[in-house]
C-alpha positions in Angstrom: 68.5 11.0 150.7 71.4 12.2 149.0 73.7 10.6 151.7 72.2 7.1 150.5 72.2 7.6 146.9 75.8 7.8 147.6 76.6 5.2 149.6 74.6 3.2 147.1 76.4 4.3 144.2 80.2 3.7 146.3 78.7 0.4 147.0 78.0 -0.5 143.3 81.6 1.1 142.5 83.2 -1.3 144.8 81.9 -4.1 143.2 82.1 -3.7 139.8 86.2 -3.0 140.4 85.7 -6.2 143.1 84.0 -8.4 140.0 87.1 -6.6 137.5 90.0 -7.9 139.6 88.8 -11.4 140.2 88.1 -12.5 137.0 91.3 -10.9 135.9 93.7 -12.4 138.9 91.6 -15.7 139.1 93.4 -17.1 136.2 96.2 -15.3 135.1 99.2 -13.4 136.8 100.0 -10.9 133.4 97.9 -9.2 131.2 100.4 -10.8 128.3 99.7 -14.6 129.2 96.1 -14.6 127.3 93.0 -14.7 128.0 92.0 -16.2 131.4 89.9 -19.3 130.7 86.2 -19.6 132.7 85.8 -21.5 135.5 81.5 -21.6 135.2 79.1 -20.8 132.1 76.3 -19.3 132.0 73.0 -19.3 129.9 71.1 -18.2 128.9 71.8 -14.9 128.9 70.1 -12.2 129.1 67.4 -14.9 130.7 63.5 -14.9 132.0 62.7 -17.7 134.4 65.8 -19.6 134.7 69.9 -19.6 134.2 72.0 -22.0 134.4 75.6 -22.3 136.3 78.1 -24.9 134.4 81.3 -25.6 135.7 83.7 -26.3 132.9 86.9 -28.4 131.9 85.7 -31.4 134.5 86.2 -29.2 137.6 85.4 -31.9 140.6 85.3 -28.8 143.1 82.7 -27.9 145.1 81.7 -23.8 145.0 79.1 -21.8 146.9 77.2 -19.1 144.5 76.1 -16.1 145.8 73.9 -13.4 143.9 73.7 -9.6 144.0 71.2 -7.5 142.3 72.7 -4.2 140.5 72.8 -2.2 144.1 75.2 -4.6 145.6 72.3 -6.2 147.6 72.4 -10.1 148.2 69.7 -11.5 146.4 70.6 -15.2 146.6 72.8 -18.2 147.5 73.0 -21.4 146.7 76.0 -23.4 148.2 77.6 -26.8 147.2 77.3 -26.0 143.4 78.9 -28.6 141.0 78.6 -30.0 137.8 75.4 -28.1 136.0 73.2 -25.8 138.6 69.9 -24.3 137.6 68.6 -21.1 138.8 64.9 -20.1 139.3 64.3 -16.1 138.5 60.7 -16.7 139.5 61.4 -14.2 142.6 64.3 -11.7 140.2 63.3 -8.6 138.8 64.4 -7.0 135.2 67.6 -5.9 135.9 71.5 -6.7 136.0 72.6 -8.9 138.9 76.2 -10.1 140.0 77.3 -13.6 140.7 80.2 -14.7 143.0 81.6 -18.2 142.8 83.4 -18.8 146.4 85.7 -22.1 147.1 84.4 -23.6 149.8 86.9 -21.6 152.4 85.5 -18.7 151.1 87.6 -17.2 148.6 86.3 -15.4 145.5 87.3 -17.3 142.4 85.4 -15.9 139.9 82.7 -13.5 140.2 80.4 -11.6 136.7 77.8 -10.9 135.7 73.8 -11.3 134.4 70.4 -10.3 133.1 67.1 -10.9 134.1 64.3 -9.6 131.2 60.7 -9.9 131.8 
């Protein structure tokens, strides 16, 4: 039990500092440059039975989105996201969850968070 707690908890480590480091090297190579600018919105958040995924500034790209719930679990995916993407929650629970937005050869590009209340 204990052994899995931890490997849980390690788990949820390495993702939170995974989720730090992309949205920080995404966009900008020095802390002094400013702020890094958003590639996708969300909202609403914190949200009930749907959020929605919009990518900004006219982005034409093509990104996969994938979803993990607070244990580093994956929860979801939808792939070929563009423009303005819903999300049904019907099948979420309460709880945090982590999004990934992925080029289409598979590199993180920005990743953060969400909440789910019911």
């Amino acid at each position: 039990m204990w052994k899995t707690f931890t490997l849980l908890l390690t788990c949820f480590i390495c993702l939170l500092t995974l989720t730090g480091k992309a949205q920080f090297s995404a966009k900008t190579s020095s802390p002094f440059e400013g702020t890094a600018s958003k590639i996708v919105k969300l909202y609403p958040n914190p949200a009930t039975t749907r959020i929605y995924f919009e990518l900004q500034n006219n982005n034409e790209q093509i990104y996969d989105l994938i979803v993990f719930n607070f244990l580093g679990k994956r929860v979801d995916q939808v792939k070929n996201i563009s423009g303005k993407t819903p999300l049904d929650l019907g099948a979420y629970y309460s709880g945090v969850y982590i999004f990934q937005l992925r080029d289409r050869q598979g590199n993180l590009v920005e990743s953060g968070k969400f909440n789910v209340v019911k």
